[in-house]
N, C-alpha and C positions, 0 to 999 in steps of 0.2 A: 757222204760220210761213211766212214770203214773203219766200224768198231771194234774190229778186230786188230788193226793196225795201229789208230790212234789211242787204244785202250786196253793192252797190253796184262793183263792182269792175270795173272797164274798159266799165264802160255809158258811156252816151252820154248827158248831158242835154238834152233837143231842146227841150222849152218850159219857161221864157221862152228868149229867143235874147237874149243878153247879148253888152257891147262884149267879152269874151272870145272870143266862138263867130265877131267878126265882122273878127276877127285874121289872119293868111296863119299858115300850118300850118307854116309852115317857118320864121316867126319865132316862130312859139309854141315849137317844136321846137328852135330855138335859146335862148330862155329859160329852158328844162326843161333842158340842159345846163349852163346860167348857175349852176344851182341846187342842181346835183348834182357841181359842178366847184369851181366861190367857194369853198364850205368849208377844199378843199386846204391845207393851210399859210395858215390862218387864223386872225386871235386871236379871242381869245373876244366881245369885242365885235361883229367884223364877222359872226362865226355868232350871235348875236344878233339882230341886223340882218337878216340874211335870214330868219329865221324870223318876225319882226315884217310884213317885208315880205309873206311870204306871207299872215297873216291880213291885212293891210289891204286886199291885193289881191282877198279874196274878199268881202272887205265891200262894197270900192267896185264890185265886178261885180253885187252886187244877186245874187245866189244865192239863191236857196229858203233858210231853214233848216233845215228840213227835209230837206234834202240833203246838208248838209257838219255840221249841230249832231254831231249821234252819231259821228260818224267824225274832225271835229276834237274832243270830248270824251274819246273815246278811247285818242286818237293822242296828244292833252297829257296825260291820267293817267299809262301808257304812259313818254312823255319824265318825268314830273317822278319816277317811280317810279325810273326810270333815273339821272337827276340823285343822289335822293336817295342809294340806294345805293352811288353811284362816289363820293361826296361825302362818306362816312361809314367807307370801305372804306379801307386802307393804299395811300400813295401812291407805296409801293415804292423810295423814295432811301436808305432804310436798306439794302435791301438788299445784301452784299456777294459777288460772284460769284469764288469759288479753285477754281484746279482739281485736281482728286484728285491729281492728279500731278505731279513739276516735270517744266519745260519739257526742262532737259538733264538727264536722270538720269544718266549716266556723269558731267556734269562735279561734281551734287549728291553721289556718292558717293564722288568721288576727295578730295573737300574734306579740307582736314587739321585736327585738333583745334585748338578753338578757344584760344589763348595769352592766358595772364595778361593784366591790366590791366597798363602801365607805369606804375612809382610814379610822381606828380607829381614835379617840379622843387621842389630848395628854393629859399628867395628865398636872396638874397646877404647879406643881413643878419644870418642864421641857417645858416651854411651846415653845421651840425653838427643842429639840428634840435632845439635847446636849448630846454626850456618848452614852453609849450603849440602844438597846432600850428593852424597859423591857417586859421579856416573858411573851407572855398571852397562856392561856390554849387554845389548838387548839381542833376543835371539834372530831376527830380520837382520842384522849385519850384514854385509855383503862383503864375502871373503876375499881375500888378495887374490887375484886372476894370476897363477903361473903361470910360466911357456910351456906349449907342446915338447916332451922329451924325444921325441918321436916322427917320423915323416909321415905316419899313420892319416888318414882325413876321412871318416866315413861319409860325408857329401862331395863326391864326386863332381857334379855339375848341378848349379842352383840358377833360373835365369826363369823369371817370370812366375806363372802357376808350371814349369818342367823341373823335377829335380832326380838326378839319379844319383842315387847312394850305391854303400858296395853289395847290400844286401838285395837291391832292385836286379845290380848287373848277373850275381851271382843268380837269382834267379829265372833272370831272360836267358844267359847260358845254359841252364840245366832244361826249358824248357824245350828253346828250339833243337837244341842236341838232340833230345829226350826223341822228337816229333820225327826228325830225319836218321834217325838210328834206326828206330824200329819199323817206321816204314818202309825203307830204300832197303834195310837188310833183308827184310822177308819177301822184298819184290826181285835183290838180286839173287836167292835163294831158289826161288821157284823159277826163274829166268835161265841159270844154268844146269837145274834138275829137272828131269822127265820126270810126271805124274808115277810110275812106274819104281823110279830107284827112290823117291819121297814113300812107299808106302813100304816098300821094303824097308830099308831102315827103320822106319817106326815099327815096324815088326818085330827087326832082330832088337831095338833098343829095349821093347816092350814085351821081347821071349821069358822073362822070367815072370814073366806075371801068370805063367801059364799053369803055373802049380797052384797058384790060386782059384782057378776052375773062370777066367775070363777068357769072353769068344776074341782073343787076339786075333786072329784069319779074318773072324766076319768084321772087324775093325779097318783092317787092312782093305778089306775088298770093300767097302762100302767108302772110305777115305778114295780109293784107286778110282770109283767110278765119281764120286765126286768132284774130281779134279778134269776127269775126261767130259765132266757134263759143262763146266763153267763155255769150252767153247759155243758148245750150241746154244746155250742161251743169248749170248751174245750174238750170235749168227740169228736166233729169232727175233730177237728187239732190233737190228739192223733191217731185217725185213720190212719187221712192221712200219719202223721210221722212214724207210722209203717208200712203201705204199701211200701213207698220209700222203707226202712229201709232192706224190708226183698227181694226186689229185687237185692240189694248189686251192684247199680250202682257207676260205679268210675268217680268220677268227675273230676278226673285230665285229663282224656282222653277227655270227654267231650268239655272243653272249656268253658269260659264263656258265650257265648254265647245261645248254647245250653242248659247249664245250666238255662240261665235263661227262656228259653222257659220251660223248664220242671216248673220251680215255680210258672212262669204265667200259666200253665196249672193246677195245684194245686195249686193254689189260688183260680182260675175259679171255680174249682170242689170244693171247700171248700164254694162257695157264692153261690154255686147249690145247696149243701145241707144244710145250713141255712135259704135258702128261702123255700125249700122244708120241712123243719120243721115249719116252722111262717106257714105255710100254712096246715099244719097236725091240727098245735093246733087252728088255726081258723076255721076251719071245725070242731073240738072238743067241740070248744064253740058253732057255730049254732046249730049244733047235738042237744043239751043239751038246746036250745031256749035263748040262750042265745042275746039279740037284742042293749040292751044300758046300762052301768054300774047304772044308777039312777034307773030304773027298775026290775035291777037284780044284788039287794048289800045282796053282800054275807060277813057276822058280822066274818073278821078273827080271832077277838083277842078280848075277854071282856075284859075290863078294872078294875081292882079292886087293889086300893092302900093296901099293910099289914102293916106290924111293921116293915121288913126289908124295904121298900120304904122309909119310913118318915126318917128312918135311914140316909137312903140315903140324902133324902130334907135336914134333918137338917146339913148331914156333908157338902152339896155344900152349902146350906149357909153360915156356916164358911169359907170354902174354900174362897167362893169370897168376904169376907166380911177381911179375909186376904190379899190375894189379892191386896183390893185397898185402906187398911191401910199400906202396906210396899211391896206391888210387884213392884210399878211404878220405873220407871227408872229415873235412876237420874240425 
């Protein structure tokens, strides 16, 4: 098992260098909020739409398959699991919310017994009530059934205890979109971003805060090295799972018990050797003089907008400028 490969998670893809990798970090970094924002009070078509978008966009970057196949396969079983179930589940407009109690109980208790109906009125014609008395429409009536003016049908499919209405579907749409949008965008974010141009942008997007007297730099460098720690951790839990692994302990014999001493004993040794790393690499930096991030700013990423950037500027400006002529929800 090669948790590194099969679990891909805020790594960096470096070869091939695709029109993605050769993007400014700060409008990538603005399209990843494009992504995870558009949804808001959106119909179901527009979340649609963006979830379309996002597979077309990994297509046309020319991406390995090997890279995004298992993780978008996943990601869609996942959403359409989600889909189906909110889609088959009660759409909750039946339900009717009273509360245990009334609102004014002294004025519910002073109420006085409720008084007779008042007889009807005779007509004038009968003013003694002579013969039979003439039917009035009682309020249980049961009104003339129209037709549908409309092709309109809010149950969709009814067949057994399964009923999906529009506001079931409408729902299973917003959710599984919802699931694969925001997942797959921030994984294909970090995918064609180095740890490196991700902390810079948050930098430069985050420079005016500085007149406010925030440690922006030690934000940045603490983000930078947490990004560069996610490998190793994963390179130590692969360790460890191959240690167990090759000692070919049986757990049925075991017990649960024991069993879990053994995890609590690898887990222990797993936060032994992640501290004993955070501490390699802080001795790495004093080594090297390294004392306070505002003293020692190290420039990861020049910034320089091209022709494919503006590219980019000018299609999110259409994008949102679509959006919120025809995305809102109705």
């Amino acid at each position: 098992m090669d948790l590194l490969r099969s679990l891909p998670l805020g790594l960096y893809l470096e070869q091939p260098i695709t029109w993605l990798h050769r993007l400014d970090p700060r409008l990538k970094l603005a399209w990843l909020m494009t992504f995870l924002a558009a949804p808001l009070l959106a119909n179901s078509f527009w979340r649609v739409l963006l979830a379309g978008l996002l597979m077309i966009i990994t297509i046309l970057a020319k991406i390995p398959l090997r890279v995004w196949r298992q993780q978008m396969v996943w990601l869609l079983v996942l959403s359409l699991m989600v889909f189906a179930l909110t889609m088959v589940l009660p759409d909750g407009l039946k339900t009717r919310h009273q509360a245990r109690l009334p609102v004014d109980e002294l004025a519910f208790a002073q109420q006085p017994a409720p008084l007779p109906p008042a007889p009807s009125p005779r007509p004038w014609y009968n003013p003694f009530g002579l013969g039979k008395p003439a039917i009035a429409p009682t309020p249980g009536t049961v009104p003339q059934v129209l037709p549908q003016p409309t092709d309109y049908c809010y149950v969709l499919f009814k067949g057994g205890s399964i009923t999906i209405t529009q506001r079931s579907l409408d729902l299973a749409i917003r959710y599984g979109t919802l699931l694969f949008t925001l997942l797959y965008s921030t994984n294909l974010f970090l995918l064609v971003t180095a740890p490196e141009e991700i902390t810079a942008a948050i930098e430069d997007w985050m420079s005016p805060f500085r007149r406010f007297n925030l440690p922006i730099t030690e934000i940045a460098l603490t983000l930078t090295l947490s990004l560069r720690f996610i490998p190793l951790v994963l390179e130590e839990v692969q360790n460890l799972v191959r240690s167990i692994s090759t000692r070919a302990i049986n757990w049925r014999k075991l017990g649960w018990r024991r069993a879990l001493q053994i995890w609590l004993i690898v887990a222990e040794r797993l936060l032994n050797n992640l501290l004993l790393r955070a501490e390699q690499i802080a001795s790495a930096m004093k080594v090297r003089g390294f004392t306070s991030p505002n003293d020692h700013q190290v420039q990861w990423h020049q910034f320089q907008l091209r022709w494919g950037d503006w590219l980019a500027i000018v299609t999110l400006i259409g994008l949102w400028s679509a959006r919120l002529a025809w995305g809102w929800e109705l």
